[in-house]
Steps between C-alpha positions, in 0.01 A plus 500: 500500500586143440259263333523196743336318190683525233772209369865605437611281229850384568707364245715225591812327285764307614835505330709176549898584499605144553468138679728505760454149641273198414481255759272208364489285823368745707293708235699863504559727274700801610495829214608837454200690399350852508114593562386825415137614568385810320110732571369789465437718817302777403605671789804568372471695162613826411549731214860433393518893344406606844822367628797566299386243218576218804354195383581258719655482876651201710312485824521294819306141502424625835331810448236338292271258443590157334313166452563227756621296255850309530588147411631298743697183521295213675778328667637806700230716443697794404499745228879598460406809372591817589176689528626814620553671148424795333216482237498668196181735491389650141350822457178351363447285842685142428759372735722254461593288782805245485556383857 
């Protein structure tokens, strides 16, 4: 049964690669960065000795739930991510989620 209200804490960091462009005049800044959003889904826990010692799986973005949560660039309002990725779910119920 799901608990319609309870939080789901999402962690949230942002990892900058590099400054790609800095264009003073008309206030840009173009990067190469990576977000990655990590929870804990309760739903998805299991017992890792009850499955071959299998502690963690890559599954479809798609097939579960994620937070609606992407940054996106104010000019041309677009993420330029690729959010159709696998996410890395743990045995104990944390995913990982780097679109």
């Amino acid at each position: 049964m799901v608990n319609n209200a309870s939080t789901v804490v999402v962690e949230v960091s942002l990892t900058l690669a590099s400054i790609l462009a800095v264009d003073d005049k008309n206030q840009e800044l173009k990067t190469m960065s990576w977000l990655q959003m990590t929870w804990t889904d309760y739903r998805l826990k299991w017992n890792p000795r009850q499955y071959d010692n299998i502690r963690k799986m890559n599954v479809p973005s798609a097939a579960l739930w994620k937070p609606d949560l992407l940054p996106y660039n104010s000019r041309s309002h677009e993420s330029g991510m690729d959010t159709d990725v696998d996410c890395i779910v743990d045995s104990d119920g944390r995913v990982t989620y780097i679109p």
